[in-house]
VOBA-1610 file (N, C-alpha, C; in pm, whole numbers, padded with zeros to 5 digits, always signed):
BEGIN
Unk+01286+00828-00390Unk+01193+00905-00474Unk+01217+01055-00453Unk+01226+01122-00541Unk+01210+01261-00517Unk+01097+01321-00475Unk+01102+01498-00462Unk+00991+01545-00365Unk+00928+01562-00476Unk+00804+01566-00472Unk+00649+01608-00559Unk+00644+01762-00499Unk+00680+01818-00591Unk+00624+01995-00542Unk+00463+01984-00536Unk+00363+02080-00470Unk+00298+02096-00450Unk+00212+02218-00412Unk+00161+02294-00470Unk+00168+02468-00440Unk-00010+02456-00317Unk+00011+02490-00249Unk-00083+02527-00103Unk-00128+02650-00103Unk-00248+02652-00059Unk-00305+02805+00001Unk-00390+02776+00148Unk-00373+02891+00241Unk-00411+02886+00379Unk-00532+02861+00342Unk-00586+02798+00435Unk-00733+02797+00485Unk-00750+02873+00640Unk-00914+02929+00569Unk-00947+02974+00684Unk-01102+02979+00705Unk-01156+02879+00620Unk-01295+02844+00672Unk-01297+02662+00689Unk-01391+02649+00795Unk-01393+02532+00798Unk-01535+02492+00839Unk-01552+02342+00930Unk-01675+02267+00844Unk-01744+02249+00738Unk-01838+02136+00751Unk-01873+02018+00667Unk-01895+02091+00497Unk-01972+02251+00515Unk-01979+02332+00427Unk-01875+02403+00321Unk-01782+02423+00430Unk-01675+02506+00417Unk-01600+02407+00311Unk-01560+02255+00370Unk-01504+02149+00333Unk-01537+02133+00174Unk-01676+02073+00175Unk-01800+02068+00020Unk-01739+02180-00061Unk-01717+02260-00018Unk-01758+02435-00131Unk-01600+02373-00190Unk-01472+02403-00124Unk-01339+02382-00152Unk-01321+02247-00218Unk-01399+02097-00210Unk-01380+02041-00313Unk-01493+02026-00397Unk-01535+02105-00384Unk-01676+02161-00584Unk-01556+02284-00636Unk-01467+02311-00571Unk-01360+02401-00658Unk-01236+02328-00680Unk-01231+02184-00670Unk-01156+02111-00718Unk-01009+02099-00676Unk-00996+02105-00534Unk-00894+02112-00416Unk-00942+02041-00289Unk-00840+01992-00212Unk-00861+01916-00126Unk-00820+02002+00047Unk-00886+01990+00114Unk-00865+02055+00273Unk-00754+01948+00293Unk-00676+02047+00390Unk-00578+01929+00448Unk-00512+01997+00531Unk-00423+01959+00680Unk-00358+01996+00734Unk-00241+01948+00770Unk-00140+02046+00791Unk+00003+02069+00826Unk+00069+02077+00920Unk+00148+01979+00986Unk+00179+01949+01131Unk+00303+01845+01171Unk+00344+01926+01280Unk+00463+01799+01336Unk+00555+01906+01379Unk+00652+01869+01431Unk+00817+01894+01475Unk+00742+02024+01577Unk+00633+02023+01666Unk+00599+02101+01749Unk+00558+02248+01705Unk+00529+02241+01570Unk+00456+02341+01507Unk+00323+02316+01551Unk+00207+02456+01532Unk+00122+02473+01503Unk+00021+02471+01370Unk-00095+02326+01372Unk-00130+02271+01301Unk-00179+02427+01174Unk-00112+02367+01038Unk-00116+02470+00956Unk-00253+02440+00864Unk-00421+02452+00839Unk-00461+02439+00772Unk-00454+02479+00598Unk-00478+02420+00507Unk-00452+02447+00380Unk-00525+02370+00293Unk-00556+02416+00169Unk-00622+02385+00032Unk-00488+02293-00060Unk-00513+02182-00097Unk-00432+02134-00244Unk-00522+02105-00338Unk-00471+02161-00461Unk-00498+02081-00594Unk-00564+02007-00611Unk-00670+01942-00616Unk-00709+01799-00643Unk-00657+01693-00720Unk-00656+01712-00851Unk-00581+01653-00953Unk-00428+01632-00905Unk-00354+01697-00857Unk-00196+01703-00921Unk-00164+01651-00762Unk-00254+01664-00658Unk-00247+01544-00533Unk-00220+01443-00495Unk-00406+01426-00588Unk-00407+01252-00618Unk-00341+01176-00675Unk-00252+01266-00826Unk-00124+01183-00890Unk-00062+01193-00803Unk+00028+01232-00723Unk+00135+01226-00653Unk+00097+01130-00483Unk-00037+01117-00477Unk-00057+00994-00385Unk-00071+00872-00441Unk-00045+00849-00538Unk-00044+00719-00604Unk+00069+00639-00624Unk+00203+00722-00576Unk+00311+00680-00507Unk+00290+00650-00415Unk+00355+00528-00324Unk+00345+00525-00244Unk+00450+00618-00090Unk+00406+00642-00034Unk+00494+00720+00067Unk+00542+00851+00015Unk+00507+00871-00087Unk+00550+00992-00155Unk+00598+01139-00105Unk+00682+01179-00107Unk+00761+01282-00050Unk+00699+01420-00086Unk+00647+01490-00041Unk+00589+01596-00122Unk+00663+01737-00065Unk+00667+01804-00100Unk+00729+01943-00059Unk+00631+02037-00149Unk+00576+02107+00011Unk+00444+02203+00057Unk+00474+02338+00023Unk+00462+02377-00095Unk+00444+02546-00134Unk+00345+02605-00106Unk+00377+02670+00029Unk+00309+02784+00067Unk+00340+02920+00108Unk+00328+03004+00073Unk+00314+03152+00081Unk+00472+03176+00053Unk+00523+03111-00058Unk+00645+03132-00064Unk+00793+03022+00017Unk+00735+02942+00099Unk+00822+02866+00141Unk+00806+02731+00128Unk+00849+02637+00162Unk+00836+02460+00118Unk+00901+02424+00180Unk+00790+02277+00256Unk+00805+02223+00389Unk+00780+02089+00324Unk+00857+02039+00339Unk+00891+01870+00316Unk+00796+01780+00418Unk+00693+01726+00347Unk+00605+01642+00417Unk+00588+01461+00389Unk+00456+01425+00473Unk+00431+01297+00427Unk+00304+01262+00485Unk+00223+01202+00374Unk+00079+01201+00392Unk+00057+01101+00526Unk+00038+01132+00641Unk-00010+01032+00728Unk-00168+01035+00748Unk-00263+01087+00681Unk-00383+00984+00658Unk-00452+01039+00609Unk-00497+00985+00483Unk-00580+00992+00398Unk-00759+00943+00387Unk-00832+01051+00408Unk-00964+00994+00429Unk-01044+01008+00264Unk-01092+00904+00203Unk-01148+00877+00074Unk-01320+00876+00104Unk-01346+00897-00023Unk-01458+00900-00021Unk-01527+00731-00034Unk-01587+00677+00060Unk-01654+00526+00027Unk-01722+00528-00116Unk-01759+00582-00178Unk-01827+00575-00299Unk-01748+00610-00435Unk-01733+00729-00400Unk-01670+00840-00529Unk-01503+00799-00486Unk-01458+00835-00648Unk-01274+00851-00625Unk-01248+01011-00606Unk-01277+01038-00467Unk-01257+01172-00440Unk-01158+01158-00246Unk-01082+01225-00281Unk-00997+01235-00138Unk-01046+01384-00093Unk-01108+01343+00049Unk-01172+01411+00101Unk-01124+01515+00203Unk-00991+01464+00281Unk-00916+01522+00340Unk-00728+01443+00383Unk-00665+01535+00394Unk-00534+01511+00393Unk-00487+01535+00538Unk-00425+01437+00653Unk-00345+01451+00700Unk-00145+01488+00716Unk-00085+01582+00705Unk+00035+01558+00627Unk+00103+01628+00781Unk+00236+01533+00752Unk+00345+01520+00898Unk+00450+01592+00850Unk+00503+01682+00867Unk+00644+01741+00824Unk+00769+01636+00894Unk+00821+01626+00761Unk+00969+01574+00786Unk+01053+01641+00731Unk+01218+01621+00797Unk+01342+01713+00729Unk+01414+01607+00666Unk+01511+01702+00627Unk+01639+01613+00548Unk+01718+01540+00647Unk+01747+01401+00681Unk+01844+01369+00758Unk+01745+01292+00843Unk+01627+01354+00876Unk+01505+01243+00992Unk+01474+01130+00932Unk+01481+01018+01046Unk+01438+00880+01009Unk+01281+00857+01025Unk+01252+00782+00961Unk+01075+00798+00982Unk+01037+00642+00979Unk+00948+00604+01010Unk+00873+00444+00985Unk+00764+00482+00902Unk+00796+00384+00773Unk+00656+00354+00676Unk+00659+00249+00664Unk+00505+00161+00611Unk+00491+00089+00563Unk+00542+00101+00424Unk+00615-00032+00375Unk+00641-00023+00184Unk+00593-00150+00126Unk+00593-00149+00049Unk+00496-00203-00045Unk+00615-00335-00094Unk+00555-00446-00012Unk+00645-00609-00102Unk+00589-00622-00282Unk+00758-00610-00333Unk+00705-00626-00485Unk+00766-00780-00524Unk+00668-00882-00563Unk+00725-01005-00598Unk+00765-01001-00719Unk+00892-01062-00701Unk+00940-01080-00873Unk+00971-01244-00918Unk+00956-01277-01057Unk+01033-01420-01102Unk+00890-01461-01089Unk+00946-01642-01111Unk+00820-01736-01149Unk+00850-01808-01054Unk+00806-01897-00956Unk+00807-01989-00847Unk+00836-02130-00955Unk+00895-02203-00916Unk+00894-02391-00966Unk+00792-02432-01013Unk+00757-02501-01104Unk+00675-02601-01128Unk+00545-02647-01062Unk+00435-02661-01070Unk+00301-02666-00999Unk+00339-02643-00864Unk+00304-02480-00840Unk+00340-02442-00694Unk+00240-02304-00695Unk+00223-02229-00555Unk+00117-02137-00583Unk+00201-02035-00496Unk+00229-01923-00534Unk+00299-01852-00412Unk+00204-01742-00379Unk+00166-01774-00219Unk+00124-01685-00111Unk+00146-01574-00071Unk+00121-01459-00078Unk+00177-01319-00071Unk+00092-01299+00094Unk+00163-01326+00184Unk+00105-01359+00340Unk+00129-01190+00418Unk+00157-01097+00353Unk+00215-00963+00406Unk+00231-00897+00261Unk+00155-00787+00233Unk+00191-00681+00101Unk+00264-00592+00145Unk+00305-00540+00258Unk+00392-00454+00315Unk+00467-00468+00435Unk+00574-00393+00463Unk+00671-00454+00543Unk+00687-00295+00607Unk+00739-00307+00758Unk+00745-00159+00815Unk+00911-00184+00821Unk+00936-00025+00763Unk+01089+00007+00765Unk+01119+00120+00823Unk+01238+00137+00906Unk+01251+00308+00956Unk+01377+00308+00827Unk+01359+00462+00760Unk+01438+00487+00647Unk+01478+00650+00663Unk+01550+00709+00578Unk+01577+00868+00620Unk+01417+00894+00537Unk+01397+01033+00593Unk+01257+01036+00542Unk+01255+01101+00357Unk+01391+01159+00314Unk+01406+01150+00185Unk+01466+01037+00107Unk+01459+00936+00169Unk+01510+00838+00099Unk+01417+00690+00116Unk+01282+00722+00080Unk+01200+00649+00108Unk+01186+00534+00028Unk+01225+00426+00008Unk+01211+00305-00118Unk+01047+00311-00187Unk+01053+00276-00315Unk+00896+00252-00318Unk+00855+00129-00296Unk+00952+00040-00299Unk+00918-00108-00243Unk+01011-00150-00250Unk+01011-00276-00184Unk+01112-00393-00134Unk+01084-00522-00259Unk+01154-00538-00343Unk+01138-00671-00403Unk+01230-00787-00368Unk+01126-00898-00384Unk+01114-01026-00323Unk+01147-01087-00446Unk+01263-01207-00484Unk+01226-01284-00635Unk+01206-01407-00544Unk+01104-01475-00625Unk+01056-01662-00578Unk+01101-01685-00739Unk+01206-01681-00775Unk+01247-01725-00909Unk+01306-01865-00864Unk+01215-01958-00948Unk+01258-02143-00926Unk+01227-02204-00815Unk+01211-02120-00700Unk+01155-02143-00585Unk+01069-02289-00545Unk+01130-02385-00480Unk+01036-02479-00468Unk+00908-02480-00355Unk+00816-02554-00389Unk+00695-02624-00260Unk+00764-02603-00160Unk+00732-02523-00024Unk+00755-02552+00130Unk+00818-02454+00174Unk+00927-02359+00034Unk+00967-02240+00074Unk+00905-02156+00170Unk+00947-02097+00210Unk+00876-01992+00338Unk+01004-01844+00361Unk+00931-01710+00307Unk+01092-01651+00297Unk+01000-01533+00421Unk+01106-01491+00564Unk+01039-01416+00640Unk+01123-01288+00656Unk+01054-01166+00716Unk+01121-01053+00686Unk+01250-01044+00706Unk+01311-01095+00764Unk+01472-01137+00870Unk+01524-01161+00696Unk+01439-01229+00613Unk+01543-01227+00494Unk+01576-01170+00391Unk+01472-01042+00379Unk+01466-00988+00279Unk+01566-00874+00254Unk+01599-00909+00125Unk+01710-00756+00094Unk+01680-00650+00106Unk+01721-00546+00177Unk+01650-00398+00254Unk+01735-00320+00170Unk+01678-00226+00106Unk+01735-00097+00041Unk+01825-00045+00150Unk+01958+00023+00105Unk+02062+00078+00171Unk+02001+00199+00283Unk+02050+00142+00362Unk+01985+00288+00489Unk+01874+00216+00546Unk+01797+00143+00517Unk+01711+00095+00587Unk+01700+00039+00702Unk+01607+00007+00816Unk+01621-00097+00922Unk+01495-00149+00878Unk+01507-00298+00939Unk+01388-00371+00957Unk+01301-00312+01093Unk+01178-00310+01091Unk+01095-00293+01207Unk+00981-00410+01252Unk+00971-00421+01142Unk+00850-00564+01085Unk+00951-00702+01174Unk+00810-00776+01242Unk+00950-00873+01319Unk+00997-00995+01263Unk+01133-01020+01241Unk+01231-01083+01136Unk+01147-01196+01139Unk+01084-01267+01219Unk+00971-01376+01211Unk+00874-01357+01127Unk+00849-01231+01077Unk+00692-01220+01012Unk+00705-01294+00882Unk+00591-01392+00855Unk+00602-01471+00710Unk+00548-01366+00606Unk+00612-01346+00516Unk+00587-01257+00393Unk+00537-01315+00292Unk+00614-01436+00272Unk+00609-01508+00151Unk+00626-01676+00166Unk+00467-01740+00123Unk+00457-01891+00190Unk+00442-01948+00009Unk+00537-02058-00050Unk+00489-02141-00148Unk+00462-02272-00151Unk+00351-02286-00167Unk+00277-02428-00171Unk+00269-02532-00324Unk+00280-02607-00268Unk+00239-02710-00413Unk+00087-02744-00450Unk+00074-02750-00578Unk-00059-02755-00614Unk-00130-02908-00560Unk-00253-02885-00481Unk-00285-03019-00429Unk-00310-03128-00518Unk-00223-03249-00478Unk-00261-03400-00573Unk-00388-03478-00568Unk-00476-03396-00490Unk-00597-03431-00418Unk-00719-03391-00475Unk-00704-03301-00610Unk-00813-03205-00611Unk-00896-03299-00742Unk-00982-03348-00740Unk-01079-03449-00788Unk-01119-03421-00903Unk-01098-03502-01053Unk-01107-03483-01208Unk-01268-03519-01168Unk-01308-03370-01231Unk-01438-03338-01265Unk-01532-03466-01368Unk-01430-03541-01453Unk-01538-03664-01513Unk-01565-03740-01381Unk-01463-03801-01321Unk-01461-03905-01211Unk-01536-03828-01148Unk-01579-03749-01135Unk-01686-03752-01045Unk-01811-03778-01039Unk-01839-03728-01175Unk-01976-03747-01258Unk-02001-03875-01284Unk-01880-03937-01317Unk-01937-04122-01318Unk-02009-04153-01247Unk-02006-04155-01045Unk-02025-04209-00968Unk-02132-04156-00942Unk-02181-04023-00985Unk-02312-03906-00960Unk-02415-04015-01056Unk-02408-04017-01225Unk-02491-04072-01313Unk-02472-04240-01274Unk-02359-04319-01215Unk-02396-04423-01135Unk-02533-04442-01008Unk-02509-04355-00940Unk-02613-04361-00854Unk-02720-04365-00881Unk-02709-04207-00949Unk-02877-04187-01069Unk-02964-04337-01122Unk-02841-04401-01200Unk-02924-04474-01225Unk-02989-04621-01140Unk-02943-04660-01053Unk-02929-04731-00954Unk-03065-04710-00878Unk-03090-04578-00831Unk-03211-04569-00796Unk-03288-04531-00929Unk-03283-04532-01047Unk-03410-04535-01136Unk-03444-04702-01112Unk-03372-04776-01126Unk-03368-04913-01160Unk-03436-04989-01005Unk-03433-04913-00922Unk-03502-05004-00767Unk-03626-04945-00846Unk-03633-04789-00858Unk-03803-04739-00857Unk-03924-04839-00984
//
């Protein structure tokens, strides 16, 4: 994925007040940190943020006061109620550094014939260069029969990647639809059987 530009301004007020006022002006607090720098506070955008966190792992490169610092959101605090992001954790990475993210398992294809496929893991941890982040790993269960079981050890990894996730972890479990599951008339027979059985003692 490419970098998401992003234009920044310092901060230099803070608490719960400080926080409120900066998003009623429609920007998000957030801070700037890693590679043994000193944590950089700053204002983003609100709007043009939140699109660009809707990628996943998304690469962003930090315009501030004229320069741009290649980051990555490591934690995002939301609002429990409102769709409002309340504050931004962000990690500087360079060109060439390997990083661990979680990515996002994308299933593809149709599984076999009365079968149900289990999505047992939505994400898989990969160390990758930190500009060359996949947006996901796809999985096909195309024809796939009952009993399949596919675990991270098998999945096709975008070029550059390592597995971190352990090659044991089940990702993907497909089951057959149970032969067991009881036709709703047959059941009712034996219900309005009874019924009447005890009208007929009373």
């Amino acid at each position: 994925m490419s970098e998401i530009k992003l234009p920044a301004e310092r901060r230099n007020s803070f608490g719960k007040g400080a926080a409120r006022k900066i998003r009623r002006d429609h920007k998000i607090p957030a801070v700037l940190y890693g590679h043994g720098t000193d944590p950089v506070h700053i204002t983003l955008p609100a709007h043009d943020t939140a699109l660009a966190l809707k990628h996943a792992n998304a690469l962003l490169s930090i315009e501030l006061e004229g320069k741009s610092q290649l980051a990555l959101a490591k934690d995002i605090q939301r609002d429990p109620i409102r769709p409002i992001i309340e504050h931004i954790d962000l990690v500087i990475v360079r060109k060439g550094e390997k990083v661990n993210v979680d990515v996002p398992v994308h299933i593809e294809g149709e599984a076999g014939p009365d079968t149900i496929v289990n999505v047992e893991s939505n994400t898989i941890e990969l160390l990758v260069e930190a500009t060359h982040i996949p947006e996901s790993v796809v999985v096909s269960v195309e024809d796939l029969p009952a009993g399949t079981q596919i675990k991270a050890g098998e999945l096709v990894l975008p070029e550059g990647a390592t597995l971190v996730t352990d090659e044991d972890a089940l990702i993907v479990n497909i089951t057959g639809l149970s032969a067991q599951e009881p036709d709703a008339d047959a059941e009712a027979e034996p219900a309005a059987a009874a019924t009447a059985t005890a009208d007929a003692a009373e």
